[in-house]
MOPAC internal coordinates of N, CA, C and O (Angstrom, degrees):
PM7 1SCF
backbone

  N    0.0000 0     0.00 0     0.00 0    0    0    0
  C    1.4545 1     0.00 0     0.00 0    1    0    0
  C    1.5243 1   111.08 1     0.00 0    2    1    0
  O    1.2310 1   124.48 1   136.43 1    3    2    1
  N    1.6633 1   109.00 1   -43.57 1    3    2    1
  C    1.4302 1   100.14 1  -168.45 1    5    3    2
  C    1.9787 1   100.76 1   -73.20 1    6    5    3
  O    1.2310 1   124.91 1   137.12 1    7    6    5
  N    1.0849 1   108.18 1   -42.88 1    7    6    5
  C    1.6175 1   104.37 1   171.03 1    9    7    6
  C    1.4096 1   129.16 1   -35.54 1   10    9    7
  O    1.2310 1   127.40 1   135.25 1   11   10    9
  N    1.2385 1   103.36 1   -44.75 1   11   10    9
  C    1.4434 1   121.51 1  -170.15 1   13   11   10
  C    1.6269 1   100.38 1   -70.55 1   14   13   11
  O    1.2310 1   119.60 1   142.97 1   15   14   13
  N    1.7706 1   118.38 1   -37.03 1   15   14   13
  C    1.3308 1   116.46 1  -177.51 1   17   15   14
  C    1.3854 1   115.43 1   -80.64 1   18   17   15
  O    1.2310 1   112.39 1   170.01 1   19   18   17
  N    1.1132 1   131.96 1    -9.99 1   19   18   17
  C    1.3581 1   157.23 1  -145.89 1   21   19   18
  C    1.7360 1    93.96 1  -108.46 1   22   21   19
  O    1.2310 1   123.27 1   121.78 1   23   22   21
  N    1.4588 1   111.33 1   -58.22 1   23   22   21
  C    1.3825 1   105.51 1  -164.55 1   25   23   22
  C    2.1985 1   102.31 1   -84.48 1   26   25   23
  O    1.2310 1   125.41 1  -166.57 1   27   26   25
  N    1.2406 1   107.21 1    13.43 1   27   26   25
  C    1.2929 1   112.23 1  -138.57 1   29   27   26
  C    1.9369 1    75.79 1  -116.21 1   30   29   27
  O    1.2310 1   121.86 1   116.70 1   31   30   29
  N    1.2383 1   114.05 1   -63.30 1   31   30   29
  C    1.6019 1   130.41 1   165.97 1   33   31   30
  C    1.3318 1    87.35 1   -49.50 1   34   33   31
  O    1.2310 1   107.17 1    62.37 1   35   34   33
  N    1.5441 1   141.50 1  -117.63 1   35   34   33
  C    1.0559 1   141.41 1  -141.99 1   37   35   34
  C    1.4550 1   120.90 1   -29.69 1   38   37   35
  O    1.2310 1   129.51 1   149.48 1   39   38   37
  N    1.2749 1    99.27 1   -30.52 1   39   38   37
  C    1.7198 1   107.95 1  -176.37 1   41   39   38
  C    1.7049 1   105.79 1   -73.84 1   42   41   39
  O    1.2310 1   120.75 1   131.87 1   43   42   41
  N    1.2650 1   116.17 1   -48.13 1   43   42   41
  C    1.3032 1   127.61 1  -162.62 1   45   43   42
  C    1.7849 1   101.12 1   -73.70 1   46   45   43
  O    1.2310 1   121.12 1   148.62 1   47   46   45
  N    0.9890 1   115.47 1   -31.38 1   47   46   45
  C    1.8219 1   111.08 1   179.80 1   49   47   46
  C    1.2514 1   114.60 1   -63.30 1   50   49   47
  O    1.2310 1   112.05 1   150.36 1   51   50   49
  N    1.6127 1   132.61 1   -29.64 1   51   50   49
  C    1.1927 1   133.19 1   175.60 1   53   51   50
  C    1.6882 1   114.54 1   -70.51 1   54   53   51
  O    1.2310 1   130.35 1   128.40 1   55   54   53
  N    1.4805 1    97.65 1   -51.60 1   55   54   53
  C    1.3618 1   106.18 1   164.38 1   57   55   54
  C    1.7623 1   132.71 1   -55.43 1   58   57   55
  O    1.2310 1   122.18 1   159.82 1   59   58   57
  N    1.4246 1   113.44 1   -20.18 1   59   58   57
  C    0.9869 1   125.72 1  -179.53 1   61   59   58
  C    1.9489 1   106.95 1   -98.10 1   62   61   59
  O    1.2310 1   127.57 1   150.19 1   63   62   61
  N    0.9034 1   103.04 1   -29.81 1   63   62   61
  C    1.8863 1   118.67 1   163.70 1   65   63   62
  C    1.6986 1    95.80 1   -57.54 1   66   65   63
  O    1.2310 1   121.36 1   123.97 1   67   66   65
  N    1.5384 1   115.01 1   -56.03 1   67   66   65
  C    1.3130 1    95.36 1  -149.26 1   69   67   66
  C    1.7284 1   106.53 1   -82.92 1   70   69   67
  O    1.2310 1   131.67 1   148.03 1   71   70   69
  N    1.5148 1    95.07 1   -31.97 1   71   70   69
  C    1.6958 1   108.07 1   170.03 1   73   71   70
  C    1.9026 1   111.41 1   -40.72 1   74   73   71
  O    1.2310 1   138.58 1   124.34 1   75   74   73
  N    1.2948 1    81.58 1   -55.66 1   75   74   73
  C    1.9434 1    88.87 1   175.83 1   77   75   74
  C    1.8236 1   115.73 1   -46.23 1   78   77   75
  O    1.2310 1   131.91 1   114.27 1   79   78   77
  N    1.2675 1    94.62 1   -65.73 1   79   78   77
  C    1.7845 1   100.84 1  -176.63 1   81   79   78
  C    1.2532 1    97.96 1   -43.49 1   82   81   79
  O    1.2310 1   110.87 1   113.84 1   83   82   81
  N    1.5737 1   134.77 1   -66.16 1   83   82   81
  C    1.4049 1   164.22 1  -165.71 1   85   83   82
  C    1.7592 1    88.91 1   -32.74 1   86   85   83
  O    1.2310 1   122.10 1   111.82 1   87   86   85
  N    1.5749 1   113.59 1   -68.18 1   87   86   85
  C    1.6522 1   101.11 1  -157.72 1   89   87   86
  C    1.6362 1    84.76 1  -106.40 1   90   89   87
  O    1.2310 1   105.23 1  -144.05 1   91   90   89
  N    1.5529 1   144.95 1    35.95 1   91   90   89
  C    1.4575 1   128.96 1   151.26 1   93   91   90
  C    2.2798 1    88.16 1   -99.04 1   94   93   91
  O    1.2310 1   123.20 1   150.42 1   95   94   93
  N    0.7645 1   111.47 1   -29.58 1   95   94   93
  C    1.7898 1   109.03 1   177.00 1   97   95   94
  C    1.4372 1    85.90 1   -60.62 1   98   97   95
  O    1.2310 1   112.06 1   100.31 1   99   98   97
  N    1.4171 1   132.57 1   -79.69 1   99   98   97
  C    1.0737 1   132.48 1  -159.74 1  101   99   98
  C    1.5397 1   119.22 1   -41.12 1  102  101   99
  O    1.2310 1   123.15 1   145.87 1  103  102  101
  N    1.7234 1   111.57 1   -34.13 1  103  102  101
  C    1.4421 1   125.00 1  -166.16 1  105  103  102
  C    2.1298 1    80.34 1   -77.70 1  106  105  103
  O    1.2310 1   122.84 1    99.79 1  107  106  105
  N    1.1529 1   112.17 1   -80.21 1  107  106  105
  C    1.7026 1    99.93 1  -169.56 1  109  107  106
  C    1.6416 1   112.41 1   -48.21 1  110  109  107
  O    1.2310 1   119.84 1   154.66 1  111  110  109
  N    0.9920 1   117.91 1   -25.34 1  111  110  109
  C    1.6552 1    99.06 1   166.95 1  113  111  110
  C    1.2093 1   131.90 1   -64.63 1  114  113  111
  O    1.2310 1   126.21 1   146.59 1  115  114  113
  N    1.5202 1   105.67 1   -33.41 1  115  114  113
  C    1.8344 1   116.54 1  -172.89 1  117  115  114
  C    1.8088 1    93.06 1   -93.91 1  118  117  115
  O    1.2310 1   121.85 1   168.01 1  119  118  117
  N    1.5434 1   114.06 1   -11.99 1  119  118  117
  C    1.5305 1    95.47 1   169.01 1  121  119  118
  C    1.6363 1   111.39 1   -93.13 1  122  121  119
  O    1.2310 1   125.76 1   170.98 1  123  122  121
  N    1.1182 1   106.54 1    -9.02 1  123  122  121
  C    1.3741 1   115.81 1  -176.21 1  125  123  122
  C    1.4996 1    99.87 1   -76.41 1  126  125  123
  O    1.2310 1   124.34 1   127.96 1  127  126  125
  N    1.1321 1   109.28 1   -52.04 1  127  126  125
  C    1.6143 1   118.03 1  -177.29 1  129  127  126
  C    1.7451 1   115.48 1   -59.93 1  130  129  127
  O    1.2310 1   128.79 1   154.59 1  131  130  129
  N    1.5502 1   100.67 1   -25.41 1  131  130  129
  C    1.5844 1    97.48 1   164.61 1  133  131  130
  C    1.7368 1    85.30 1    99.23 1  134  133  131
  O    1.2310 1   113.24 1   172.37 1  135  134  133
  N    1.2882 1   130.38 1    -7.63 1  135  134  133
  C    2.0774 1   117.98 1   173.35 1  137  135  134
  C    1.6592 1    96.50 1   -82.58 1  138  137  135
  O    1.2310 1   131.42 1   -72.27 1  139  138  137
  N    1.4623 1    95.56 1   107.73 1  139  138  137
  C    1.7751 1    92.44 1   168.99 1  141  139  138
  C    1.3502 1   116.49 1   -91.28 1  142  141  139
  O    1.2310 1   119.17 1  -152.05 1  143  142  141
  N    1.0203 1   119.19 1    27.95 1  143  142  141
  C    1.7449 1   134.47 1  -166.88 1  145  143  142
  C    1.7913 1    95.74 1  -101.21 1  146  145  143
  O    1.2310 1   138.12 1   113.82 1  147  146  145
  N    1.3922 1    82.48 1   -66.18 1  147  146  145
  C    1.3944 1   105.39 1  -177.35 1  149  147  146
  C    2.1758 1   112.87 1   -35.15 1  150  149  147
  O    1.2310 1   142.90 1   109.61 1  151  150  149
  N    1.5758 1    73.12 1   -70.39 1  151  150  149
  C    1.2510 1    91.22 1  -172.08 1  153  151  150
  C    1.4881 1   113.06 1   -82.43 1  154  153  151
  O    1.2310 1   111.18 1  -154.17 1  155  154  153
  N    0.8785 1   134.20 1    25.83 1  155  154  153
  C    1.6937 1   146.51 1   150.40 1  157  155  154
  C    1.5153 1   118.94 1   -79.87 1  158  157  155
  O    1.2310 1   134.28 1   126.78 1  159  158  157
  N    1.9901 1    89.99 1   -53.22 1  159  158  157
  C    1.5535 1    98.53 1   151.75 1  161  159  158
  C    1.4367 1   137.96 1   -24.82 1  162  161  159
  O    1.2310 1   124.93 1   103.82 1  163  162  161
  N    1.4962 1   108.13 1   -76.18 1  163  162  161
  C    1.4748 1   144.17 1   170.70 1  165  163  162
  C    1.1613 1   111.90 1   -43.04 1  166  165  163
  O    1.2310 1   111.32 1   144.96 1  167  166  165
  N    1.5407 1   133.95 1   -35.04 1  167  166  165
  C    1.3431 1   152.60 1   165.88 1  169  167  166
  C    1.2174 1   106.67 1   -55.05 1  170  169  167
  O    1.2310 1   113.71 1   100.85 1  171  170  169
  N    1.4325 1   129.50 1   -79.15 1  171  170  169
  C    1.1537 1   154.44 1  -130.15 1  173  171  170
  C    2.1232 1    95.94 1  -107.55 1  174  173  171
  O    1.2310 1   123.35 1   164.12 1  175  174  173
  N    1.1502 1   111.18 1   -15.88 1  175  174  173
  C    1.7661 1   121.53 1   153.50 1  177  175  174
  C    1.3133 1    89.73 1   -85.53 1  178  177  175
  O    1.2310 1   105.92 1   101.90 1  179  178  177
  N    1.3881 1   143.74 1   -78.10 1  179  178  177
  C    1.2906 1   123.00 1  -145.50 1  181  179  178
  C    1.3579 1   116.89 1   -69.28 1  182  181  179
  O    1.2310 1   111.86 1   141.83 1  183  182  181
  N    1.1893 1   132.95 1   -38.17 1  183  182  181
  C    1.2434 1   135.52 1   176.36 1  185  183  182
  C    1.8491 1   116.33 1   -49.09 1  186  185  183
  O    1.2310 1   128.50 1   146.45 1  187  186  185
  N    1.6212 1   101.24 1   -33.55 1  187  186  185
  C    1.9366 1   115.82 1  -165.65 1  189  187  186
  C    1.7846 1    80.96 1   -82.24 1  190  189  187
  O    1.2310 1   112.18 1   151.06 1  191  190  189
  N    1.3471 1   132.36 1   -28.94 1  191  190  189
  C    1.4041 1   131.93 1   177.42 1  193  191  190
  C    1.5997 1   106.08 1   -65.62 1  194  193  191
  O    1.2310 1   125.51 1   106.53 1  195  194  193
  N    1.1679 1   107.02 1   -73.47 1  195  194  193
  C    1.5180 1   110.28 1  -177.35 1  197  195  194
  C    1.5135 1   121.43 1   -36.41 1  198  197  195
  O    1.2310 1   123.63 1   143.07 1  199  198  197
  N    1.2811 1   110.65 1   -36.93 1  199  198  197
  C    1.3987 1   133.27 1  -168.55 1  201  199  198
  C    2.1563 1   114.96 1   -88.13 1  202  201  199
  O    1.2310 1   130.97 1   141.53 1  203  202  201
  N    1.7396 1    96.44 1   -38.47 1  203  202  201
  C    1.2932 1    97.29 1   129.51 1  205  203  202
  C    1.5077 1   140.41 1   -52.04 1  206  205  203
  O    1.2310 1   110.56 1   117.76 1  207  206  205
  N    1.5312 1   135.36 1   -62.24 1  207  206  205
  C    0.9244 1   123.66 1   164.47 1  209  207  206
  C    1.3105 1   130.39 1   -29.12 1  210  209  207
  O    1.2310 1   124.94 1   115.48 1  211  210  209
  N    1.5187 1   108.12 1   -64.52 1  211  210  209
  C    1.2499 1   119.42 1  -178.23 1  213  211  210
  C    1.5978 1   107.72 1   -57.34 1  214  213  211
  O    1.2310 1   112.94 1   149.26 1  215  214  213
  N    1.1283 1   130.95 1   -30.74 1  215  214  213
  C    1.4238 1   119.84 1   170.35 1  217  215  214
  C    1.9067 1   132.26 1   -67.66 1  218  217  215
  O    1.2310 1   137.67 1   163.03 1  219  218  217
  N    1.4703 1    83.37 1   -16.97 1  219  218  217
  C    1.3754 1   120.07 1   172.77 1  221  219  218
  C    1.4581 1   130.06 1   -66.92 1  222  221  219
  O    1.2310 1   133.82 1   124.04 1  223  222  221
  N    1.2518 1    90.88 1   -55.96 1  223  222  221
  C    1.4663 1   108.54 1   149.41 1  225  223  222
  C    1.0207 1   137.30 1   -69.60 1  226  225  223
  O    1.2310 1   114.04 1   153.39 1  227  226  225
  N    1.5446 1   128.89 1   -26.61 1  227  226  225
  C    1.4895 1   125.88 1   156.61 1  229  227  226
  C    1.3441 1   108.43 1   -60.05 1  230  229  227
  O    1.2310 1   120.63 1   136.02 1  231  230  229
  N    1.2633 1   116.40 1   -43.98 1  231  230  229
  C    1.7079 1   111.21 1  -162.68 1  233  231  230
  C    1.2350 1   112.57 1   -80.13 1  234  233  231
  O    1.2310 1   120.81 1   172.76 1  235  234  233
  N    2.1515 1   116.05 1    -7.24 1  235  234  233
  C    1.1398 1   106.87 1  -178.04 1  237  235  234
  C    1.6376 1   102.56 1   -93.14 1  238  237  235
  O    1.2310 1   116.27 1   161.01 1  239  238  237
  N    1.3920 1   124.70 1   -18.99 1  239  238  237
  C    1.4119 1   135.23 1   176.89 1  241  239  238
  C    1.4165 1   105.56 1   -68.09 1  242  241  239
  O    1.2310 1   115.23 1   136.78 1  243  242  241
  N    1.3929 1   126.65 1   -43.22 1  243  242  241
  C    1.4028 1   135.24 1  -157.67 1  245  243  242
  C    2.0473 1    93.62 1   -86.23 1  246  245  243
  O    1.2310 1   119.75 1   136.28 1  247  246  245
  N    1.4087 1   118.08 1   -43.72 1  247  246  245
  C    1.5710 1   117.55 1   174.02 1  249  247  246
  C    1.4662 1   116.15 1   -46.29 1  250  249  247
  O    1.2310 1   126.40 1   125.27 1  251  250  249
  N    1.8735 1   105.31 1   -54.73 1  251  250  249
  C    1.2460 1   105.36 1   173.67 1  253  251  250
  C    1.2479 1   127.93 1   -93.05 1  254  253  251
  O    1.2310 1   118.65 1  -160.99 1  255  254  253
  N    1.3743 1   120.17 1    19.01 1  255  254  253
  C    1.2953 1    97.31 1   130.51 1  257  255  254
  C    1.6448 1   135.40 1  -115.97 1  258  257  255
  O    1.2310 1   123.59 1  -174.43 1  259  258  257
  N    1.3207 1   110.73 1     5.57 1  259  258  257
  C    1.6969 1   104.93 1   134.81 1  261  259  258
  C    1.2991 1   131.80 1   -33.52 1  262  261  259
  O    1.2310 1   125.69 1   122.91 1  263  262  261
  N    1.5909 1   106.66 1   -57.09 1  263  262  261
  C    1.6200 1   128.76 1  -171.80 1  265  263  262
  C    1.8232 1   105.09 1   -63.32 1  266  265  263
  O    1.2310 1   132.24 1   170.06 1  267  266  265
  N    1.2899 1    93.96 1    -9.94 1  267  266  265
  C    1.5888 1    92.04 1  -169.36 1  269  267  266
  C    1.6379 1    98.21 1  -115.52 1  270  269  267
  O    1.2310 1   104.07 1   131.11 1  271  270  269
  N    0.9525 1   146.97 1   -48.89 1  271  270  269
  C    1.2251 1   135.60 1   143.56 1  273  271  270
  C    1.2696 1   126.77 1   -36.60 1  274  273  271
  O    1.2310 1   110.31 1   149.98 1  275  274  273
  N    1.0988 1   135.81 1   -30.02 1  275  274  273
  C    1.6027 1   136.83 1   155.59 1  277  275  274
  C    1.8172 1   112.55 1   -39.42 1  278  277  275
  O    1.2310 1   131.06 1   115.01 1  279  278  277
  N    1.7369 1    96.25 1   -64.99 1  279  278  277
  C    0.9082 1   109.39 1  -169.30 1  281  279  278
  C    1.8438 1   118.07 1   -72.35 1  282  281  279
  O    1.2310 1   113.86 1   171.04 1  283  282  281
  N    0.9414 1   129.23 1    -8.96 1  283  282  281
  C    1.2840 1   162.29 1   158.74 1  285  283  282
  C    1.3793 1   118.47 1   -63.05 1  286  285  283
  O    1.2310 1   121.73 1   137.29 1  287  286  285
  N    1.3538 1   114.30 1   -42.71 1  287  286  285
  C    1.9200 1   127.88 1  -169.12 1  289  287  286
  C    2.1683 1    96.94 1   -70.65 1  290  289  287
  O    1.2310 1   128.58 1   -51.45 1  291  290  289
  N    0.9479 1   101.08 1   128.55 1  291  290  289
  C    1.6294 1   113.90 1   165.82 1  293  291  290
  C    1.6213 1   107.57 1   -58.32 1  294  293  291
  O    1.2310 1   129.37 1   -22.90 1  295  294  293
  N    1.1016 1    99.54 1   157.10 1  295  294  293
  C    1.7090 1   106.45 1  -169.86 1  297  295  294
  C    1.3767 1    90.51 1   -72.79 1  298  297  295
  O    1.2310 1   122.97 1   -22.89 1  299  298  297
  N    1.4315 1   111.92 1   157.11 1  299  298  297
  C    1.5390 1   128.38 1  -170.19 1  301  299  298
  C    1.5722 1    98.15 1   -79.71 1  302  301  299
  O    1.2310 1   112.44 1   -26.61 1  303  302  301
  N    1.2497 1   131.87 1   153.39 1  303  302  301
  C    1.4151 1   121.96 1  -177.31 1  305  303  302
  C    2.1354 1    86.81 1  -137.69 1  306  305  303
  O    1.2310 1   130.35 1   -60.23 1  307  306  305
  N    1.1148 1    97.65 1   119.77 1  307  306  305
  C    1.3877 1   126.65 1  -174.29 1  309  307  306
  C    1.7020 1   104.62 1   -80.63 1  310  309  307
  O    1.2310 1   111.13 1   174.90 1  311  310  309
  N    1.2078 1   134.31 1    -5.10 1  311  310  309
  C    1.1473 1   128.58 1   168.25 1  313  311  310
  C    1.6896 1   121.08 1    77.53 1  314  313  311
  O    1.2310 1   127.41 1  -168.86 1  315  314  313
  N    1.7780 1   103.35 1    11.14 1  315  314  313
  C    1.6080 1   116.26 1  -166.99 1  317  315  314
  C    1.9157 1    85.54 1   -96.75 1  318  317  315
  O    1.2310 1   100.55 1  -175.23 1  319  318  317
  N    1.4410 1   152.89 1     4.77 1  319  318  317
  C    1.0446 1   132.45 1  -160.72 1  321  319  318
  C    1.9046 1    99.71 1  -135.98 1  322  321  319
  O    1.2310 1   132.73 1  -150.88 1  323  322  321
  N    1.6544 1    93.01 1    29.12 1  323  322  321
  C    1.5201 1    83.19 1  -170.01 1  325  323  322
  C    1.5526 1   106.40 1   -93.62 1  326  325  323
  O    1.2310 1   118.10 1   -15.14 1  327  326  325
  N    1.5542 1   121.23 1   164.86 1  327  326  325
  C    1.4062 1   125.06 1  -156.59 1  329  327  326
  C    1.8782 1    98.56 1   -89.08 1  330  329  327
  O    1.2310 1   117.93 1   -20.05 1  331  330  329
  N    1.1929 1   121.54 1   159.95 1  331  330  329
  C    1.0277 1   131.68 1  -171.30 1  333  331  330
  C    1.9466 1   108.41 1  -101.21 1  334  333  331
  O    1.2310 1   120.10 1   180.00 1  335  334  333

């Protein structure tokens, strides 16, 4: 499970980088173009992006180090091998 979230985060931060650039180009074009509608828009998407990322990144920092404490924890000892 934690792998699966891990490869699932890592994937999505690049995509969320490129989504960002994608509608801040879009925000200077439609301000360039003089539509402040537009580009208020473009603002107000890129920023809910950025803010994704960054959440993205906590949860991908905060997974691995679950994933690393997992892997770290001593085998569970069930109490069936104790001496008499």
């Amino acid at each position: 499970m934690t792998r699966s979230l891990i490869t699932l985060l890592a994937l999505a931060a690049p995509v969320l980088l490129v989504f960002f650039a994608a509608t801040i180009c879009g925000y200077g074009l439609a301000a360039g173009m003089g539509d402040a509608a537009a580009a208020h828009v473009f603002w107000w998407v890129g920023t809910a992006v950025l803010m994704l990322f960054g959440c993205d990144i906590m949860l991908l920092v905060l997974a691995l180090a679950v994933a690393e404490m997992d892997r770290r924890q001593p085998p569970h000892d069930d109490g069936s091998h104790r001496e008499s």
